[in-house]
C-alpha positions in Angstrom: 23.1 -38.9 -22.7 25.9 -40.7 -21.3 26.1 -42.3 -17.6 29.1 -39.2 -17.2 27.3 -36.4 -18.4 24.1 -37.9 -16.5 25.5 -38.3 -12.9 26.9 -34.4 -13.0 23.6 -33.6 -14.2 21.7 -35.2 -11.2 23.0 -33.5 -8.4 22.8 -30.1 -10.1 19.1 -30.9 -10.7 18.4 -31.9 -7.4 20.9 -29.1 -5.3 18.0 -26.9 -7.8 14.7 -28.3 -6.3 16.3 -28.6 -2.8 17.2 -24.2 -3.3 13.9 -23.8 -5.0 12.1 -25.6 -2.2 14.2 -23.9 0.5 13.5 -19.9 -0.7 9.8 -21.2 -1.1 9.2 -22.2 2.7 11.6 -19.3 4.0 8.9 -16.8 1.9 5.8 -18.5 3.6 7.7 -18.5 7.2 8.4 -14.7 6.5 6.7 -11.6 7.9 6.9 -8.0 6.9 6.5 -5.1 9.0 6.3 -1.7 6.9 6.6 2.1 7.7 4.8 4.8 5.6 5.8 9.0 5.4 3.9 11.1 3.2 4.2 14.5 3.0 3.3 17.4 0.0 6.5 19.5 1.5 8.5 16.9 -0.2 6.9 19.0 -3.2 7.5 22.4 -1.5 4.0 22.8 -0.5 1.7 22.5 2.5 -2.0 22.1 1.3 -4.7 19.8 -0.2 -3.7 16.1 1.3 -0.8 17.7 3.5 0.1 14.1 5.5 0.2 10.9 6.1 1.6 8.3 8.6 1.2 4.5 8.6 2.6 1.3 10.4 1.8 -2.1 9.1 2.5 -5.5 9.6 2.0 -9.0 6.9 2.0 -12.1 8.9 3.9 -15.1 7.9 1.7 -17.5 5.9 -0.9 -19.2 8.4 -0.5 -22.8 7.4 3.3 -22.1 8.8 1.0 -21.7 12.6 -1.9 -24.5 11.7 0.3 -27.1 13.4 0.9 -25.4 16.5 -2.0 -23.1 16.9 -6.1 -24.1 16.5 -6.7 -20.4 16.1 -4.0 -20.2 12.9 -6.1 -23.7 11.4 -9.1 -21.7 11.7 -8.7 -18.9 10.2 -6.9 -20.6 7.5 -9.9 -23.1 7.3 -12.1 -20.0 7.2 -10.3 -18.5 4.6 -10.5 -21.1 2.5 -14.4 -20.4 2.4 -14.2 -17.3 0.5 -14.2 -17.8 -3.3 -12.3 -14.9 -3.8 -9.2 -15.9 -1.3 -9.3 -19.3 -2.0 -5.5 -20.6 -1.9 -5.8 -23.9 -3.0 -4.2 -27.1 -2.3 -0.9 -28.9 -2.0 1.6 -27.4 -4.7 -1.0 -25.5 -6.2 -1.7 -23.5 -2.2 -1.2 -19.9 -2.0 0.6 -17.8 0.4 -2.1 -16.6 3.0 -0.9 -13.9 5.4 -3.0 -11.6 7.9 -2.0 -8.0 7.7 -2.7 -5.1 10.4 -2.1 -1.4 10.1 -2.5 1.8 11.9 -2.4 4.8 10.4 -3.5 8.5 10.1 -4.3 11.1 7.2 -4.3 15.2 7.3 -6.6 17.0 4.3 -6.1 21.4 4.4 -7.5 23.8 2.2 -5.0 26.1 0.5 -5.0 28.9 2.5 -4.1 27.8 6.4 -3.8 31.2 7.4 -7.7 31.9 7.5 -9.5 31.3 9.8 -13.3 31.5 8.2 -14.9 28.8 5.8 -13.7 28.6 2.3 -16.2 27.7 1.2 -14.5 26.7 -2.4 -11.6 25.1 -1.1 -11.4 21.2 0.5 -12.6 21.2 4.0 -9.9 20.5 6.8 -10.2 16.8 8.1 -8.2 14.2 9.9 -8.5 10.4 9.8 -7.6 8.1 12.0 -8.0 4.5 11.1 -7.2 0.9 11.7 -7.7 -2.0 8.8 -6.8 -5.6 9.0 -6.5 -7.8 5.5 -6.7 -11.1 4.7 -3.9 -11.7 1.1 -3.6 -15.0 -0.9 -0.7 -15.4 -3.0 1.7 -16.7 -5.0 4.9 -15.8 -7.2 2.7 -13.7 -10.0 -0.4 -13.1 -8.1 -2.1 -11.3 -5.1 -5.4 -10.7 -4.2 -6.2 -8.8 -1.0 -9.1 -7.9 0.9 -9.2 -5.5 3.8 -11.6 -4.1 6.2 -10.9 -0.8 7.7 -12.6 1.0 11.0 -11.5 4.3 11.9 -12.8 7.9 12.9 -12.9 11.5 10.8 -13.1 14.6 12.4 -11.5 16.7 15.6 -11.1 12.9 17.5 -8.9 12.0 14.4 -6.7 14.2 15.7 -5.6 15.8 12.2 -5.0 19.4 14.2 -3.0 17.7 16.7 -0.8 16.3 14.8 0.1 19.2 12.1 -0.1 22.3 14.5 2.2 20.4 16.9 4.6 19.9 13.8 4.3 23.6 13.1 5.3 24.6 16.6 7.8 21.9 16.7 9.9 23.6 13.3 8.7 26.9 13.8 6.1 27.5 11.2 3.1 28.8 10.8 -0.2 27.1 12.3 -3.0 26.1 10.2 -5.6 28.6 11.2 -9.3 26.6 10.0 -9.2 23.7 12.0 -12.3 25.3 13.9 -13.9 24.8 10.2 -13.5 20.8 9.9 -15.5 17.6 9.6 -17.4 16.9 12.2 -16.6 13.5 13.9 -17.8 10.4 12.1 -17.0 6.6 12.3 -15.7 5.4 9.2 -16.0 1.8 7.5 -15.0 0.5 4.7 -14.5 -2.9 2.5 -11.4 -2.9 0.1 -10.6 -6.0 -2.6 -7.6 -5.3 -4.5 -6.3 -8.1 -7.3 -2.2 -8.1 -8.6 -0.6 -9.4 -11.7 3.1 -9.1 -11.6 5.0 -10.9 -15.2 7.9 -12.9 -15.0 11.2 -10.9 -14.9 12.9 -10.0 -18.0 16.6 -10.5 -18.0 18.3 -7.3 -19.9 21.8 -8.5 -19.7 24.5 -7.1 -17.1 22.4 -7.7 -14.0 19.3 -5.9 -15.3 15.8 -6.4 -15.5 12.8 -5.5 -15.8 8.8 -6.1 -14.9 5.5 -5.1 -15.0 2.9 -5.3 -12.0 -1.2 -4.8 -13.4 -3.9 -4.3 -10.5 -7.5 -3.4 -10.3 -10.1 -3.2 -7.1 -12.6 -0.9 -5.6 -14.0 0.2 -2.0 -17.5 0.6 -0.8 -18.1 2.5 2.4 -18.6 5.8 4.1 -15.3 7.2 3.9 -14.4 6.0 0.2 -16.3 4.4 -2.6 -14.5 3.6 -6.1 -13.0 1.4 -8.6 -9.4 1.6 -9.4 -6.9 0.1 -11.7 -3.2 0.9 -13.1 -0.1 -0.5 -13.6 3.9 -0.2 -12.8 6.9 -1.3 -14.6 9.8 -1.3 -12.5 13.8 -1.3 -14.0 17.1 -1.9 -12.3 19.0 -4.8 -11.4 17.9 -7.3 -9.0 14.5 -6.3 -8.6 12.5 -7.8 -5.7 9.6 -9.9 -6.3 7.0 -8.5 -4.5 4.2 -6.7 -5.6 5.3 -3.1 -6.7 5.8 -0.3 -4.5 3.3 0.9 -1.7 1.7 3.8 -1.2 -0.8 4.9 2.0 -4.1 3.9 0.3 -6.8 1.2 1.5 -5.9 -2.3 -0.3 -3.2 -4.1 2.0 0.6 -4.2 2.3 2.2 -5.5 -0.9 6.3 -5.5 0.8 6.3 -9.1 1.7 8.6 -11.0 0.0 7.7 -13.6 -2.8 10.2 -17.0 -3.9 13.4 -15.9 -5.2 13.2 -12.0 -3.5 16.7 -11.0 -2.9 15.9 -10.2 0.6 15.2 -14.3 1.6 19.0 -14.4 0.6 20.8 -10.9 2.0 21.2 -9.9 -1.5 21.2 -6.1 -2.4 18.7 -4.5 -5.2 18.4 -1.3 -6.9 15.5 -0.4 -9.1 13.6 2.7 -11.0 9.8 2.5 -11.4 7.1 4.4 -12.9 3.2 3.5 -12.4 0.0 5.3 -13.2 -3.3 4.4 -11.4 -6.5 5.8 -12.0 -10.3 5.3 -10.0 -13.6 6.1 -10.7 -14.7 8.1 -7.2 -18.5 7.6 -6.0 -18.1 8.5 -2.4 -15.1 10.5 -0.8 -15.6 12.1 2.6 -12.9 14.3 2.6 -14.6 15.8 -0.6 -18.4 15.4 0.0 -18.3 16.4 3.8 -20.2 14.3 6.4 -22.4 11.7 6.1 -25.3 11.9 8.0 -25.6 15.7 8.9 -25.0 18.7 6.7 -21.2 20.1 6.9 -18.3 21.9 4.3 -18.2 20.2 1.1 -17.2 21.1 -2.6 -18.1 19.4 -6.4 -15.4 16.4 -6.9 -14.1 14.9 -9.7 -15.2 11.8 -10.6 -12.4 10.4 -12.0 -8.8 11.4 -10.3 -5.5 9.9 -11.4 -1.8 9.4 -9.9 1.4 9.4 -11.6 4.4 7.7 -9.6 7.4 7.6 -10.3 10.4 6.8 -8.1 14.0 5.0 -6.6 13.8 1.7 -4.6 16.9 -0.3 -3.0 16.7 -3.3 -0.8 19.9 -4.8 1.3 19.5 -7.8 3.4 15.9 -7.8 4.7 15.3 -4.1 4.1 13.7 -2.4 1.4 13.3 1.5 0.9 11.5 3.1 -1.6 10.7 7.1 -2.8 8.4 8.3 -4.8 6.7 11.0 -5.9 3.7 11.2 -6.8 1.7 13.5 -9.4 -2.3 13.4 -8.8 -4.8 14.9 -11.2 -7.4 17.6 -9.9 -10.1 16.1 -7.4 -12.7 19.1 -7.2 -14.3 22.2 -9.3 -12.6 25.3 -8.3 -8.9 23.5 -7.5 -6.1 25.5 -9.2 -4.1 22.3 -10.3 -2.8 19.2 -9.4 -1.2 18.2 -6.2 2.2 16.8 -5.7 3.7 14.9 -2.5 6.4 12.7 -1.5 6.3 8.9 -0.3 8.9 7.3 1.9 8.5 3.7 2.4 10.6 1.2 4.6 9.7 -2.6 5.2 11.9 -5.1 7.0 11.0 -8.7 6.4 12.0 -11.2 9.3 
């Protein structure tokens, strides 16, 4: 190589680790708040798991506070502890963020406009919950753990919140709310582990991926194993860890190295995923815990098909998608369809 050809490459090689370097510490020093909507009207219907509402929030990664705050240097010391969150070292250290999220479910039988038991449709039940999560990762890997605390029954506030809907548009009132779970705290643990591949160029802008996950939860509310995978299509497609749905397992919005959001660029993207779990334990199926209440036979194993639109611009991303799940008790006519609206802003 000749001193010419090796002094223009230089400063190309180094204005490339200087960007590299830059888009990596503006992904550790940024946070993602997120906003969850799902609804089964979105499939024209009104039944089965009828809502859902969630706000969370990813913290920035907590080596960025060590050097200002003791508490941020002890819990990433902490951390460090756990096998299965360990984030390493040096150039080899993970991303490790603190998530929070608040959120509530609403679960109807078919038939709102009775007001007796049916006795061989889902009970009615509301949950109302809180988690916080712990996430260690990097460009092509995430692995999450969460603990979530809430409460099922009439202090969930599931009646509330749909019959005040109803009035609100003018429709109908769910008539069987006098029929659901009683109230019960609810606890669970969550682990959830992500693969995403590099992205394929396609030519023209496009590309593509594929995002691989598996995990379980153990507790009152749900016990399973899960696993699945998306592929996702279009051109500039963040990286970030496929598209969220309101299930236990963390936030997966927040922004990897090289996401067009840590640079104001503008994405849009197709996806498809399918996701299936192996169900030991769901309240919202089985009935209460510790007394006797409404329950019917579930299915133990219940999948999703998703498939769906995302854009981002600038820090925002929005996502749709619908969502196809397989028959989750004896006696239910077929499967159940809602919508999912997500929108994260990363700052």
């Amino acid at each position: 190589m000749s001193k010419a050809s090796l002094s223009l490459l230089l400063p190309l090689l180094l204005f490339s680790s200087l960007t590299e370097a830059g888009l990596l510490m503006r992904a550790s020093k940024t946070a993602t708040c997120s906003f969850f909507f799902e609804n089964d009207l979105f499939a024209d219907s009104d039944e089965g798991y009828t809502n859902g509402v969630k706000a969370s929030c990813l913290s920035k990664d907590v080596a960025a506070y060590s050097d200002i705050n003791p508490y941020a240097d002890w819990v990433d010391r902490t951390i460090q502890k756990i096998p299965y969150l360990k984030v390493g070292q040096g150039k080899l250290r993970k991303q490790l963020t603190v998530g929070a999220s608040i959120g509530q479910k609403i679960y109807t039988p078919s038939d709102t406009s009775r007001t007796d038991l049916i006795v061989d449709d889902r009970p009615y039940a509301g949950w109302l919950y809180f988690s916080t999560s712990v996430n260690a990762r990097d460009r092509y890997h995430m692995d999450t753990g969460e603990l979530v605390l809430g409460i099922v029954g009439p202090s969930a506030l599931g009646e509330d919140a749909q019959n005040g809907v109803h009035d609100i548009r003018d429709i109908p009132e769910a008539e069987g709310w006098d029929n659901q779970l009683s109230d019960e705290i609810g606890l669970m643990l969550v682990v959830d582990r992500r693969w995403k591949t590099r992205q394929h160029n396609l030519g023209l802008g496009m590309q593509t991926d594929f995002i691989s996950h598996y995990g379980g939860a153990i507790g009152n509310v749900y016990t399973y194993v899960n696993a699945g995978g998306e592929i996702r299509l279009g051109w500039n497609i963040p990286h970030d860890f496929g598209t969220s749905l309101i299930r236990p397992g963390g936030d997966v919005n927040g922004p990897a190295m090289g996401d067009p959001r840590l640079s104001g660029g503008i994405s849009v993207y197709g996806f498809t995923a399918l996701t299936g779990r192996y169900v030991m334990r769901n309240i919202f199926l089985d009935g209460n815990t510790f007394e006797d209440s409404h329950s019917v036979e579930k299915k133990p194993f219940v999948g999703d098909i998703i498939a769906g639109v995302g854009v981002t611009w600038d820090a925002y991303k929005l996502t749709f998608s619908h969502v196809t799940r397989s028959r989750e008790f004896d006696g239910q006519k077929g499967s159940h369809q809602f919508g999912s609206v997500n929108l994260s802003i990363s700052f």
